[in-house]
C-alpha atoms as a printed R data frame, in Angstrom:
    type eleno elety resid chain resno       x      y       z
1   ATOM     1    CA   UNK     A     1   0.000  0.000   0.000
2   ATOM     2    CA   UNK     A     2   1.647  3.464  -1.216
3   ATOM     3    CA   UNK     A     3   2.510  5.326   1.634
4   ATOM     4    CA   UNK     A     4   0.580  8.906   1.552
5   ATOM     5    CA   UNK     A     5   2.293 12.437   0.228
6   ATOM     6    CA   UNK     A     6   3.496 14.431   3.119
7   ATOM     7    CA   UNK     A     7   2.986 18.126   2.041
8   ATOM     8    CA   UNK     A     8   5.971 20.460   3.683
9   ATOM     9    CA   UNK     A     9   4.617 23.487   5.239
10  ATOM    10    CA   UNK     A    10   5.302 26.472   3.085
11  ATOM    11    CA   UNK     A    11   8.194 28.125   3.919
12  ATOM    12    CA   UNK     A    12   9.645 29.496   0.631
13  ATOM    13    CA   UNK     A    13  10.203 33.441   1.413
14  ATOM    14    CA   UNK     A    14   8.311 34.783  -1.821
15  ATOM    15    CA   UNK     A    15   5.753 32.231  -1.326
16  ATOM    16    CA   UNK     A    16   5.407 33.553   1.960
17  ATOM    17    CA   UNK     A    17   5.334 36.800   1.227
18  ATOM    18    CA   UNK     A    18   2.305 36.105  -1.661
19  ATOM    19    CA   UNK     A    19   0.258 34.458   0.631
20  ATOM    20    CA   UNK     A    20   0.266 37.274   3.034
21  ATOM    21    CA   UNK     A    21  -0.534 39.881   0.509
22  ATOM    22    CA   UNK     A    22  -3.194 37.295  -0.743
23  ATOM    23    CA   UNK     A    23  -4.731 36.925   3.050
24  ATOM    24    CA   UNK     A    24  -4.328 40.834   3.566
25  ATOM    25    CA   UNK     A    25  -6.348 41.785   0.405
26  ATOM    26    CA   UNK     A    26  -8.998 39.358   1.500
27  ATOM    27    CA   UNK     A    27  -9.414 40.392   4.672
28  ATOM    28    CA   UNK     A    28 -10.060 43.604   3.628
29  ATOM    29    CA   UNK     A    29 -11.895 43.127   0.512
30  ATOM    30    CA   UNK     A    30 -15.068 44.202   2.930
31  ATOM    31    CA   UNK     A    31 -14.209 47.333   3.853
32  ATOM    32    CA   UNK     A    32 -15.932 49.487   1.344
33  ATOM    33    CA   UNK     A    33 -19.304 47.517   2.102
34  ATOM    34    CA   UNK     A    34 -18.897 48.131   5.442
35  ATOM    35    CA   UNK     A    35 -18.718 51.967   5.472
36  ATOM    36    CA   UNK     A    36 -21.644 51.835   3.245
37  ATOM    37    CA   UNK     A    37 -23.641 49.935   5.849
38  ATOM    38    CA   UNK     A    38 -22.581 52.280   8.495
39  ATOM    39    CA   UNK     A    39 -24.142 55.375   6.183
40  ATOM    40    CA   UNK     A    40 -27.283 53.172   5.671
41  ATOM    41    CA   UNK     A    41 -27.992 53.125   9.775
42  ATOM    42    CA   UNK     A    42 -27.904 49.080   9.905
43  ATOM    43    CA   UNK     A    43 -26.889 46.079  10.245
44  ATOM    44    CA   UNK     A    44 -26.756 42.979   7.504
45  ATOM    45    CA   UNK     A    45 -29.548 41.605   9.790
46  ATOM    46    CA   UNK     A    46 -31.900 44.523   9.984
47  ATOM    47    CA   UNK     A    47 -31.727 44.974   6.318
48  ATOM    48    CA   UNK     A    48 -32.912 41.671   5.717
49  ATOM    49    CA   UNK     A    49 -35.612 41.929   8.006
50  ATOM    50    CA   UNK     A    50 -36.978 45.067   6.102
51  ATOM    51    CA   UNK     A    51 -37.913 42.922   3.092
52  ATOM    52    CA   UNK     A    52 -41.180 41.714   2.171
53  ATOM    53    CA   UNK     A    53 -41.965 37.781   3.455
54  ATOM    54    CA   UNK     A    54 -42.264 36.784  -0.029
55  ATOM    55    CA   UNK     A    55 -39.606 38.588  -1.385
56  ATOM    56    CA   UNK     A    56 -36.923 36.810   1.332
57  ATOM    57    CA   UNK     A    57 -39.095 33.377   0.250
58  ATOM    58    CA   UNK     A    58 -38.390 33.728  -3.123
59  ATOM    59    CA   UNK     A    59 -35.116 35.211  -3.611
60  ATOM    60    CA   UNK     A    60 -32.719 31.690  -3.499
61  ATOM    61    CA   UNK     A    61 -35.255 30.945  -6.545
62  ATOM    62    CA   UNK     A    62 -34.599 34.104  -8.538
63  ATOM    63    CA   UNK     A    63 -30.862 34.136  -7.052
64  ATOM    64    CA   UNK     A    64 -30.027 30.879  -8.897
65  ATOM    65    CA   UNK     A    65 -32.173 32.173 -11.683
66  ATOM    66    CA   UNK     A    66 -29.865 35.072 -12.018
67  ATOM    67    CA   UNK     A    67 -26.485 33.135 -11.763
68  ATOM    68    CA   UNK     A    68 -28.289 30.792 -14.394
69  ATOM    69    CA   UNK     A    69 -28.371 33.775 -17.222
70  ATOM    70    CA   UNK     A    70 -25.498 35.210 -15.800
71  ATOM    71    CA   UNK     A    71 -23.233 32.137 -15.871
72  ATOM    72    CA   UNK     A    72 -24.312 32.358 -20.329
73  ATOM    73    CA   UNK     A    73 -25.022 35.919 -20.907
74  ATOM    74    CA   UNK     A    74 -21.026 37.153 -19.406
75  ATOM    75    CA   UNK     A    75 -19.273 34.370 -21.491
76  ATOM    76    CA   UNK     A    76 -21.066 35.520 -24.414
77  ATOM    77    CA   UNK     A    77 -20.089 39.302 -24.492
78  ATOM    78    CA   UNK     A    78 -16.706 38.458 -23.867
79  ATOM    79    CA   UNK     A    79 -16.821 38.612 -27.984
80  ATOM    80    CA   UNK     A    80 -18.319 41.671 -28.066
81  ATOM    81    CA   UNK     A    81 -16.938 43.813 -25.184
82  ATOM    82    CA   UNK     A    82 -13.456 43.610 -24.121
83  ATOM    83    CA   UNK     A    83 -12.523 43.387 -20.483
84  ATOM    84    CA   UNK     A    84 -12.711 46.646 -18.358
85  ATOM    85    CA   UNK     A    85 -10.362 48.041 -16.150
86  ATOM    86    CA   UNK     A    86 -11.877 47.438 -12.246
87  ATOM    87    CA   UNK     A    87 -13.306 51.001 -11.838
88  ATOM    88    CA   UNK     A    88 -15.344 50.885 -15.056
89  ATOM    89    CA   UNK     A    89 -17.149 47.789 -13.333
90  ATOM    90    CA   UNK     A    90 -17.890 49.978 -10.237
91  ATOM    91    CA   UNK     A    91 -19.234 52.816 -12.363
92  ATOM    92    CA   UNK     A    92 -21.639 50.267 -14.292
93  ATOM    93    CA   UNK     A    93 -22.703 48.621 -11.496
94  ATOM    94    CA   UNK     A    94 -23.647 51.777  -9.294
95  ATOM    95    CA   UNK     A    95 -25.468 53.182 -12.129
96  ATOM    96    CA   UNK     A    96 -27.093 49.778 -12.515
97  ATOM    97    CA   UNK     A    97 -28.035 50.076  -8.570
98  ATOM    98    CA   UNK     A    98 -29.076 53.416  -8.762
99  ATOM    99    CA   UNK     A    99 -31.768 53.000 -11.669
100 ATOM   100    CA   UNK     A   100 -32.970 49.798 -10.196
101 ATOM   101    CA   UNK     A   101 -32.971 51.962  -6.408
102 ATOM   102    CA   UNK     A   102 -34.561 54.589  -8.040
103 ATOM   103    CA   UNK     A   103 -37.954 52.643  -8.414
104 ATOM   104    CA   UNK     A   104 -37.637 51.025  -5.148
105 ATOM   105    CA   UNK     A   105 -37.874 47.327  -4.392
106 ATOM   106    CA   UNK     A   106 -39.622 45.900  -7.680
107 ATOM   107    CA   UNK     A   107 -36.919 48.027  -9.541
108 ATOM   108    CA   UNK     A   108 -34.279 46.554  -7.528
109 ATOM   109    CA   UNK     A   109 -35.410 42.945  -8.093
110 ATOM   110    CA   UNK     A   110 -35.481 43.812 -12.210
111 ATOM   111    CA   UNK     A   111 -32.070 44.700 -11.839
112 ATOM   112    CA   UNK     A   112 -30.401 42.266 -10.112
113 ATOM   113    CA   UNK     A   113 -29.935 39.774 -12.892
114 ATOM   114    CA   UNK     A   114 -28.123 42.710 -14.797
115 ATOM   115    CA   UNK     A   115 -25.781 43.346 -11.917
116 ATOM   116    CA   UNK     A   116 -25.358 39.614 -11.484
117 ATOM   117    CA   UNK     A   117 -23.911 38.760 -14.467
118 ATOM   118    CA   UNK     A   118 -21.818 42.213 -14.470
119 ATOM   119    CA   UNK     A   119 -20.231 40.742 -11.503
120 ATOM   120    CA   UNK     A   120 -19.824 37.972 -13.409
121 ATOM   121    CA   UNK     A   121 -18.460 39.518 -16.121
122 ATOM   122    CA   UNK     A   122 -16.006 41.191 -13.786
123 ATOM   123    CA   UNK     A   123 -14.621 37.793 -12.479
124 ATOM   124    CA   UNK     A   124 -14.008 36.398 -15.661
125 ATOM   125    CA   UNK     A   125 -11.757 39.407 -16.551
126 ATOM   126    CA   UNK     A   126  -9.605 38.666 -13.747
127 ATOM   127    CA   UNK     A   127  -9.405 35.075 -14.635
128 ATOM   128    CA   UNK     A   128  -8.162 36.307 -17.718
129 ATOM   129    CA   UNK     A   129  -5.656 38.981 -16.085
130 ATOM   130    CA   UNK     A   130  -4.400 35.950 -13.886
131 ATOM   131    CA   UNK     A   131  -3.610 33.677 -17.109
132 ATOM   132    CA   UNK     A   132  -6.672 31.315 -16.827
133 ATOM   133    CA   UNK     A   133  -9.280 31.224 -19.997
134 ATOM   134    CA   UNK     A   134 -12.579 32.075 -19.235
135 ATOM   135    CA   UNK     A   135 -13.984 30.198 -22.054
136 ATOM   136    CA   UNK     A   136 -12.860 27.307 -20.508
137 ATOM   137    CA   UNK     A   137 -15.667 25.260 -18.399
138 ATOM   138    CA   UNK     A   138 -13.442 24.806 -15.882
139 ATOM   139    CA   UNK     A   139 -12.687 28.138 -15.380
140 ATOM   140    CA   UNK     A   140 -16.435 29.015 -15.811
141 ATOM   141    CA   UNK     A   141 -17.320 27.008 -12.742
142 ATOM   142    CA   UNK     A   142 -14.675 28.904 -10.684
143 ATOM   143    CA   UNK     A   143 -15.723 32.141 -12.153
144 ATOM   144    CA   UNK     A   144 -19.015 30.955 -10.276
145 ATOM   145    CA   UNK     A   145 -17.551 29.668  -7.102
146 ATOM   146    CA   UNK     A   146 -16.049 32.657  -6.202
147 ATOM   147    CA   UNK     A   147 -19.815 33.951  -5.124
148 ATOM   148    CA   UNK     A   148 -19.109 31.443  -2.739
149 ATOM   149    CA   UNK     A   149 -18.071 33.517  -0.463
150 ATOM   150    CA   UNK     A   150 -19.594 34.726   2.765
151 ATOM   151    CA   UNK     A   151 -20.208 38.413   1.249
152 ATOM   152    CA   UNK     A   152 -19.052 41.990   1.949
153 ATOM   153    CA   UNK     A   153 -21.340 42.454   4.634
154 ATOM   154    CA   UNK     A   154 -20.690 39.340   6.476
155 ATOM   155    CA   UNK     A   155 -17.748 38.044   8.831
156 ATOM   156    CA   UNK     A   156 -15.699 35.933   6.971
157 ATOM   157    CA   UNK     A   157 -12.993 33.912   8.547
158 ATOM   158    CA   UNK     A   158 -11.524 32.194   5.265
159 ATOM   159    CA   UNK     A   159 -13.365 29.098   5.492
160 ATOM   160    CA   UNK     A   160 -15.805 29.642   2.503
161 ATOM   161    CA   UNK     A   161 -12.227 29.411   0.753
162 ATOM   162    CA   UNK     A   162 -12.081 25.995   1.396
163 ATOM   163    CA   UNK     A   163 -15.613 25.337  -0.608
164 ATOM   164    CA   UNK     A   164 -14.275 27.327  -3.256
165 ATOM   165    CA   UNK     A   165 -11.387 24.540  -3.872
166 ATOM   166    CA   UNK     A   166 -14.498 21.676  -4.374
167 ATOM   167    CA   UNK     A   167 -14.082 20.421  -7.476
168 ATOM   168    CA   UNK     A   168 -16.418 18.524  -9.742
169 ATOM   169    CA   UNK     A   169 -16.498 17.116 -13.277
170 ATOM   170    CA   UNK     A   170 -17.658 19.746 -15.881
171 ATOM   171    CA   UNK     A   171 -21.447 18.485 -16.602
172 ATOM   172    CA   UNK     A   172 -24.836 20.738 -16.979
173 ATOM   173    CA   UNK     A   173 -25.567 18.456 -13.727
174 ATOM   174    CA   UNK     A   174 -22.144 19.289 -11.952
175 ATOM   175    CA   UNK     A   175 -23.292 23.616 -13.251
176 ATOM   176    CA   UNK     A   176 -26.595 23.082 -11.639
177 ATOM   177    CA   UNK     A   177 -25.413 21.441  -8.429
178 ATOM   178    CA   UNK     A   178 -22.916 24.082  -7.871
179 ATOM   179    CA   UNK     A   179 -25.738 26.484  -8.431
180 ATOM   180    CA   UNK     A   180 -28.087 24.735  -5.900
181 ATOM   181    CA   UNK     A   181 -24.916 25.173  -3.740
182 ATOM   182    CA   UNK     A   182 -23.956 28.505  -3.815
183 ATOM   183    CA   UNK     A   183 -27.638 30.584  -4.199
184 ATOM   184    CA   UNK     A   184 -28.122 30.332  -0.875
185 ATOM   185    CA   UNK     A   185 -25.468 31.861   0.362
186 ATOM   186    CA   UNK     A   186 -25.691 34.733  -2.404
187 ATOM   187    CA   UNK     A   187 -29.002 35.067  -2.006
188 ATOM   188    CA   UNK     A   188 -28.681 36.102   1.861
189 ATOM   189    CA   UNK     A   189 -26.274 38.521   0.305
190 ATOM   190    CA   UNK     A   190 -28.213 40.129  -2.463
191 ATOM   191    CA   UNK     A   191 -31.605 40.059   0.197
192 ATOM   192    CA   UNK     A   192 -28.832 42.952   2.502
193 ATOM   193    CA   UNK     A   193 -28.995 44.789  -1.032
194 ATOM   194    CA   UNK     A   194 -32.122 44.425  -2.266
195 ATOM   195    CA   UNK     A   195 -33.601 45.932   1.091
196 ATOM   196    CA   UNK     A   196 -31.350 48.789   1.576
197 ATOM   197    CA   UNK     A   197 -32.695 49.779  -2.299
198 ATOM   198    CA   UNK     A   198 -36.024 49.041  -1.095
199 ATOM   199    CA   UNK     A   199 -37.298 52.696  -0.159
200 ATOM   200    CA   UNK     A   200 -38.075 54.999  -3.765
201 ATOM   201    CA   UNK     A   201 -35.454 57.393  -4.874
202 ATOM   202    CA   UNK     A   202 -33.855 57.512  -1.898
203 ATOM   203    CA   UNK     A   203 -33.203 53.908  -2.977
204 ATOM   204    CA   UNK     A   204 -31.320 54.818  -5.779
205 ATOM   205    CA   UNK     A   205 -28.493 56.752  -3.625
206 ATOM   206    CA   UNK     A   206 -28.312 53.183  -1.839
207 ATOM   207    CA   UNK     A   207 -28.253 51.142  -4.548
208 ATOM   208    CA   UNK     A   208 -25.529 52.998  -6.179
209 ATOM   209    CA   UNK     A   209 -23.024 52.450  -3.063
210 ATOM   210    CA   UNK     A   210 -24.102 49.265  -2.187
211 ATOM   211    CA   UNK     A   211 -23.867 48.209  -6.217
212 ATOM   212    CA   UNK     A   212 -19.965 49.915  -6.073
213 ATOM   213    CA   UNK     A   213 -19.198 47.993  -3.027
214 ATOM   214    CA   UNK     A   214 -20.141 44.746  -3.651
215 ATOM   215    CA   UNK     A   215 -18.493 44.584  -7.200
216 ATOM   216    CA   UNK     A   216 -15.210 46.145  -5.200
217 ATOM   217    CA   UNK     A   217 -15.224 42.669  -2.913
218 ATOM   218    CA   UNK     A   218 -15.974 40.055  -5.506
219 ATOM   219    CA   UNK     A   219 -13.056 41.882  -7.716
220 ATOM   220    CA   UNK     A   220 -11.164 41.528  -4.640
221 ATOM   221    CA   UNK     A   221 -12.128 38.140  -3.877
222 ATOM   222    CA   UNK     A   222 -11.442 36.772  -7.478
223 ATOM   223    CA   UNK     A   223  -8.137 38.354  -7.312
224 ATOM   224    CA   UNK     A   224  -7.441 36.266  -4.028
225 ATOM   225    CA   UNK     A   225  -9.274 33.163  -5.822
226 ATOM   226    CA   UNK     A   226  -6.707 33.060  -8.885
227 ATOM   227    CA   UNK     A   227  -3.941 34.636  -7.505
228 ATOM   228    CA   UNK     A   228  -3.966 31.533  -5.186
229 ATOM   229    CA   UNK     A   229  -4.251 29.369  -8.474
230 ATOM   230    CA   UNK     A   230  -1.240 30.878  -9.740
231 ATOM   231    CA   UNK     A   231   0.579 30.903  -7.354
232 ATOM   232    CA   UNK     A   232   0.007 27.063  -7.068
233 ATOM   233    CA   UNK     A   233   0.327 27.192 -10.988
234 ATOM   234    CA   UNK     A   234   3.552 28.956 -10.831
235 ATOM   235    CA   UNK     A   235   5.328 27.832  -8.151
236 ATOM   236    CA   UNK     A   236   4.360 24.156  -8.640
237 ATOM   237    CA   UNK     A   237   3.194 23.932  -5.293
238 ATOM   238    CA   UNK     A   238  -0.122 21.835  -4.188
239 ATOM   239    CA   UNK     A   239  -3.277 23.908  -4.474
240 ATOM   240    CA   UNK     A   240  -4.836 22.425  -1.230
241 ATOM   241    CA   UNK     A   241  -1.460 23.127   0.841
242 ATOM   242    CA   UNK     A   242  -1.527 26.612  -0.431
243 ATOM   243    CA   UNK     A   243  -5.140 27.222   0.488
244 ATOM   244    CA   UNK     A   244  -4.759 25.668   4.121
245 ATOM   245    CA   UNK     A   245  -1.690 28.470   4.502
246 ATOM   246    CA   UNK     A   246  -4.062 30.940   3.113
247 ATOM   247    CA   UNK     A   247  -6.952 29.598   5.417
248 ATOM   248    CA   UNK     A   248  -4.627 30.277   8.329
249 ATOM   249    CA   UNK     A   249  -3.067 33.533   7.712
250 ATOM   250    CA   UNK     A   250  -6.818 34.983   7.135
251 ATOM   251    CA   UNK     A   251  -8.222 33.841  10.236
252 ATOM   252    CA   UNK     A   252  -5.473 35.507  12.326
């Protein structure tokens, strides 16, 4: 019986040194949600209490719905729109949240496929900065994982990093799984910015920050999601080693 691979901790110094800028940008990929929440007057759990019963029983449904035409609709105007520099994302985005704010919570729920698959859109341009091809399937499905994550207005510790590394064969069953898998948790996100949009007009100066925010942290986050690939890629290190260093150095 082969004897099992023991994986050396890291202790290369520039492999050191990328995982700490890796676990510093994620731990404060957050902040420009959070100083949005603070000019909002809440908390993540307030705001989800302001929606509408069947708005919060509904939204996983039309959360996977929108990561369903999302997942499609960003691959396909990769042919027609090049990739745009991060701040051009935020601009589109809290334009997109400030029309859909503007007309209060039915506008808001009309525009959250749009900024879905913006975000979307976003990630794959990072794969792409990071060497990785986004037309790839592979690369598709960890375009999508990175909404994994816990959110910008949530604590997250680094462990949502470790669901992130779950891989899967390429199928439409393996897409919709992960799908199943991750609304949820993006849904509990997108129900913090679908209720601070929820009052008219004054919706629409919400929206806008909240929109700029949270494409700020998934940028962020998909620039700690394939950075770590590269780094794996490019140092020829194990992926899984890496991500347990990154784990650690997060949740100090």
């Amino acid at each position: 019986m082969p004897m099992p691979e023991i994986l050396l901790p890291v202790t290369d110094p520039a492999t050191v040194e990328a995982l700490n800028a890796l676990a510093k940008r994620h731990r404060s990929a957050a902040g420009p949600a959070m100083q949005v929440l603070g000019y909002l007057g809440g908390s993540a759990e307030t705001l989800l209490g302001k929606l509408p019963s069947p708005v919060r029983g509904g939204l996983e449904d039309a959360t996977a719905r929108a990561l369903e035409i999302a997942f499609g609709a960003a691959e396909r105007s990769r042919g027609l729109v090049e990739d745009r520099p991060d701040w051009v994302n935020r601009t589109l985005a809290s334009a997109m949240g400030a029309a859909g704010g503007f007309a209060g919570l039915p506008g808001a729920l009309a525009e959250l496929p749009f900024t879905v698959t913006l975000l979307m859109r976003a990630i794959q341009g990072i794969a792409a900065e990071h060497g990785f091809d986004p037309a790839s399937d592979e690369v598709r499905l960890e375009c999508l994982r990175v909404f994994a994550s816990a959110g910008p207005l949530s604590k997250d510790d680094g462990t949502d990093m470790a669901f992130m590394a779950t891989r899967v064969t390429v199928t439409g069953a393996s897409l919709q799984g992960l799908i199943a898998r991750v609304a949820p948790k993006l849904a509990a996100v997108l129900g913090q910015k679908l209720a601070a949009q929820a009052a008219p007009v004054l919706g629409a100066i919400a929206g806008a920050g909240i929109n700029f925010a949270f494409t700020s942290y998934y940028q962020e986050i998909a620039r700690v999601h394939f950075g770590l690939k590269r780094l794996a890629r490019d140092t020829d290190r194990d992926e899984g080693l890496l991500r347990e260093e990154l784990i650690a150095r997060i949740a100090r």
